[in-house]
C-alpha positions in Angstrom: 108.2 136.9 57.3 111.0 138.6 55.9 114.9 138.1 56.3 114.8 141.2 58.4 112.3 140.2 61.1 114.1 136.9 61.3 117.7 138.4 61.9 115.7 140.8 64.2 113.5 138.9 66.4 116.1 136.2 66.5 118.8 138.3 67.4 121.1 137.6 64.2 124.7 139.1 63.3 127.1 138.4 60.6 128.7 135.3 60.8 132.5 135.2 59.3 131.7 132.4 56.6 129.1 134.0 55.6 125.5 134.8 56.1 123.9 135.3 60.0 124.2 133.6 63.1 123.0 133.6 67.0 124.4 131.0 69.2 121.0 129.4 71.2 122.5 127.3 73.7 126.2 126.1 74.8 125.6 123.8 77.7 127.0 124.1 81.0 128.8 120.4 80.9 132.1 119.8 79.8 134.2 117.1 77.7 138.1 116.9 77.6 138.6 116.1 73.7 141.6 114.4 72.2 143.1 117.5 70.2 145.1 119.1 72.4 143.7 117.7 76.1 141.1 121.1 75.4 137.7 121.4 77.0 134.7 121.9 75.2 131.1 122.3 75.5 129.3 118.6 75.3 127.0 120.2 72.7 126.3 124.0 71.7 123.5 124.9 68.8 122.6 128.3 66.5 120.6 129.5 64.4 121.9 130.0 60.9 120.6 132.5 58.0 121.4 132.8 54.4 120.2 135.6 52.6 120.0 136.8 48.8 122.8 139.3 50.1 124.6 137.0 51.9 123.8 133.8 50.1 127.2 131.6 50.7 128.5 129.7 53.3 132.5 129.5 52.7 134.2 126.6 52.1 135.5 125.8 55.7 136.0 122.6 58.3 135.4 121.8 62.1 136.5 119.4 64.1 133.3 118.2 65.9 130.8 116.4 63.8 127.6 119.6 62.8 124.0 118.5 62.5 121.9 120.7 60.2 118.4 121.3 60.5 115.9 123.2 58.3 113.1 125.4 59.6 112.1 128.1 57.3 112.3 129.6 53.9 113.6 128.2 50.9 115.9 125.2 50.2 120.0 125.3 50.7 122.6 123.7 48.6 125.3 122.1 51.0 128.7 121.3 48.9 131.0 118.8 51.0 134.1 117.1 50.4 134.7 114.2 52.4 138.3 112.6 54.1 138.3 110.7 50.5 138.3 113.6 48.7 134.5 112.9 46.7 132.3 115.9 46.3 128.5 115.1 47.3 125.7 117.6 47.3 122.6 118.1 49.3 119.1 120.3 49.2 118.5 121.2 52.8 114.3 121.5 52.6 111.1 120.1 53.4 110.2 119.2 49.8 111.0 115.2 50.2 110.0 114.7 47.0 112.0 116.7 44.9 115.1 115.1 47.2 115.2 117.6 49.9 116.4 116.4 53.5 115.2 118.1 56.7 118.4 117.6 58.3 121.8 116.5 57.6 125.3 115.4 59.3 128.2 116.7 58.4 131.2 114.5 59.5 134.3 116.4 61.5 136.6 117.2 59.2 134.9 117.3 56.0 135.3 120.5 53.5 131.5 122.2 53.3 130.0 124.9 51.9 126.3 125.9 51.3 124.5 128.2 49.4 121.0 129.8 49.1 120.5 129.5 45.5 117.1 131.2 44.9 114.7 132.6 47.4 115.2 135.7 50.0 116.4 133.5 53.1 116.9 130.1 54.1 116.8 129.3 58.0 118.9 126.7 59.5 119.8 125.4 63.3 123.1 123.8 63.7 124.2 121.0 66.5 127.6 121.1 66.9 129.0 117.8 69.4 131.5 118.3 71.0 130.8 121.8 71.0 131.6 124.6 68.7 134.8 126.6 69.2 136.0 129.2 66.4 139.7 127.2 67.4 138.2 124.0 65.5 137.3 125.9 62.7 139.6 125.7 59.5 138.2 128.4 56.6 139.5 127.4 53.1 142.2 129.3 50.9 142.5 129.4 47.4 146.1 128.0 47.2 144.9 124.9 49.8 142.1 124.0 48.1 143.9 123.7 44.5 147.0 121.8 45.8 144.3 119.2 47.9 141.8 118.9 45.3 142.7 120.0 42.1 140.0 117.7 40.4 137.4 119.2 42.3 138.9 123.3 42.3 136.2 124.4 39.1 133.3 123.2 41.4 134.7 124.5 44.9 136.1 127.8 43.7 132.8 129.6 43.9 132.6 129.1 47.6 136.1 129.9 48.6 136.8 133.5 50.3 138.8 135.8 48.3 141.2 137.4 49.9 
């Protein structure tokens, strides 16, 4: 299949960091959360798409912990920063042996980014617990990410939204 029967059958639209998106499931129960006394979904899920035209996922945050699982296509880079400020990398793939992970957690509040760095689309579905609400979601600016992490700004800059 091609990125365009995936966004298709799947139902797919722009996402605002970047690349495509369907939500699959919010479920009906609800959690009171600490930030702000706010209710959320226990757990939502989506399915996410990077394509060679829309290969980056901006540098951005959330406040709910995101598991990340691959289904199709080829490999994705994911960038994060965690609450120490140290940069680690991982291949989102099937390909165990060239150190490819199937899934991976990505800790509320850490900086991420991912990228599709070869290939025509890489799928993805996303667990978000509590749920995913755009209210949690923090997207990275230039100025922010050079004043937090100035050691790390040559290796984040790619994957920050221009204004």
């Amino acid at each position: 299949m091609d990125k365009h029967i995936w966004i298709a059958q799947l139902s797919l639209v722009a996402h605002i960091e970047g690349g495509y998106f369907a939500e699959t499931h919010r479920s009906s129960e609800t959690i009171t959360t600490s930030r702000e006394g706010q209710n959320r979904a226990v757990m939502t899920s989506i399915y996410y798409l990077l394509t060679d035209d829309r290969p980056i996922d901006h540098l951005h945050k959330n406040q709910s912990d995101i598991m990340h699982y691959f289904h199709a296509g080829s490999p994705i880079t994911y960038i994060t920063v965690d609450l120490e400020g140290k940069l680690h990398r991982a291949k989102l793939g099937l390909d165990l042996a060239q150190g490819q992970v199937p899934q991976l957690l990505v800790p509320k509040g850490y900086w991420k980014a991912a990228v599709l760095e070869s290939g025509e689309y890489g799928l993805l579905g996303e667990s978000v617990a509590p749920g995913f609400d755009y209210r949690d979601m923090a997207i990275a600016h230039a100025d922010e990410i050079k004043t937090q992490f100035p050691h790390l700004w040559n290796d984040l800059a790619p994957y920050v939204r221009s204004a």
